[in-house]
Each structure stands twice: as structure tokens, then as C-alpha cells.
KETIMI-313491 format. One record per residue (C-alpha): chain; x, y, z. Coordinates in Angstrom, 3 decimals, decimal comma. Each point is the difference from the previous one (the first is absolute). Layout:
// residues N
A; X; Y; Z
...
// end
This chain:
// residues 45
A; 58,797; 21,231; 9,575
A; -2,352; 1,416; 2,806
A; 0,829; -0,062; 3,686
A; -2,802; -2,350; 2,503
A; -1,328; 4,145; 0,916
A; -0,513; 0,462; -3,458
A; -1,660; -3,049; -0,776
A; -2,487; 0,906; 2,742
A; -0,389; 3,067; -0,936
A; -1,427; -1,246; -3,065
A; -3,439; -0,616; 1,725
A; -0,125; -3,443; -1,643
A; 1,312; -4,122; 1,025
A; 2,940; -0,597; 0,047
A; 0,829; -3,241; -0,970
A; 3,493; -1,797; 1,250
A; 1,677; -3,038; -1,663
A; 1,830; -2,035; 2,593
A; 3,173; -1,129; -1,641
A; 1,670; -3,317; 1,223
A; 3,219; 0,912; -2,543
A; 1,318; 2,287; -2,934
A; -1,624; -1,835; -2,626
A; -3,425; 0,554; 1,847
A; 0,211; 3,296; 0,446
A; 0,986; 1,021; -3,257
A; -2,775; -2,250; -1,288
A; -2,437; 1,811; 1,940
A; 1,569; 3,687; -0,710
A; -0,975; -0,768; -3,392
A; -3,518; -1,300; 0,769
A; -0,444; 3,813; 1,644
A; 0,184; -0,711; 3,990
A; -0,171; 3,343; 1,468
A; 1,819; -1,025; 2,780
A; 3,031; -3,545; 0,492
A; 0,823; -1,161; 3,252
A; 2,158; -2,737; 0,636
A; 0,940; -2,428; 2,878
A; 3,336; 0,256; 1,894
A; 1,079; -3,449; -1,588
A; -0,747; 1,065; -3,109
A; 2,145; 2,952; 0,097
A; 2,865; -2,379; 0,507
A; -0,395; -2,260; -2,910
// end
């Protein structure tokens, strides 16, 4: 796992995944996002 300075340290896009729950974001680790955000209300689910 690289740190957001790492990633842009990279010299290339970064490309973020926004996750509205768990099952989203593992769906999209696997798919190779280099970068998962979420919302606030999905954090709470």
C-alpha cells in the first residue's frame, strides 16, 4: 500500500474509486483503484 505522496510521486494518474460502502470498495480494490475514497455516510453503514 502506497501513501497519496507516493502515488504522486509516481509521475503518473492516479485514479480514485469513490466507495458508497464496504462491498464497493473491496469490489473496486480488486478492479486495481489506485486510490478509495468514501463518503461520511458511507463510513457509517
Amino acid at each position: 500500500m502506497k501513501t497519496i505522496s507516493e502515488l504522486h510521486k509516481d509521475n503518473k494518474c492516479i485514479i480514485v474509486g469513490n466507495a458508497w460502502d464496504s462491498m464497493s470498495a473491496l469490489i473496486m480494490e480488486q478492479q486495481g483503484f489506485d486510490l478509495i475514497g468514501t463518503t461520511s455516510w458511507g463510513g457509517c453503514q
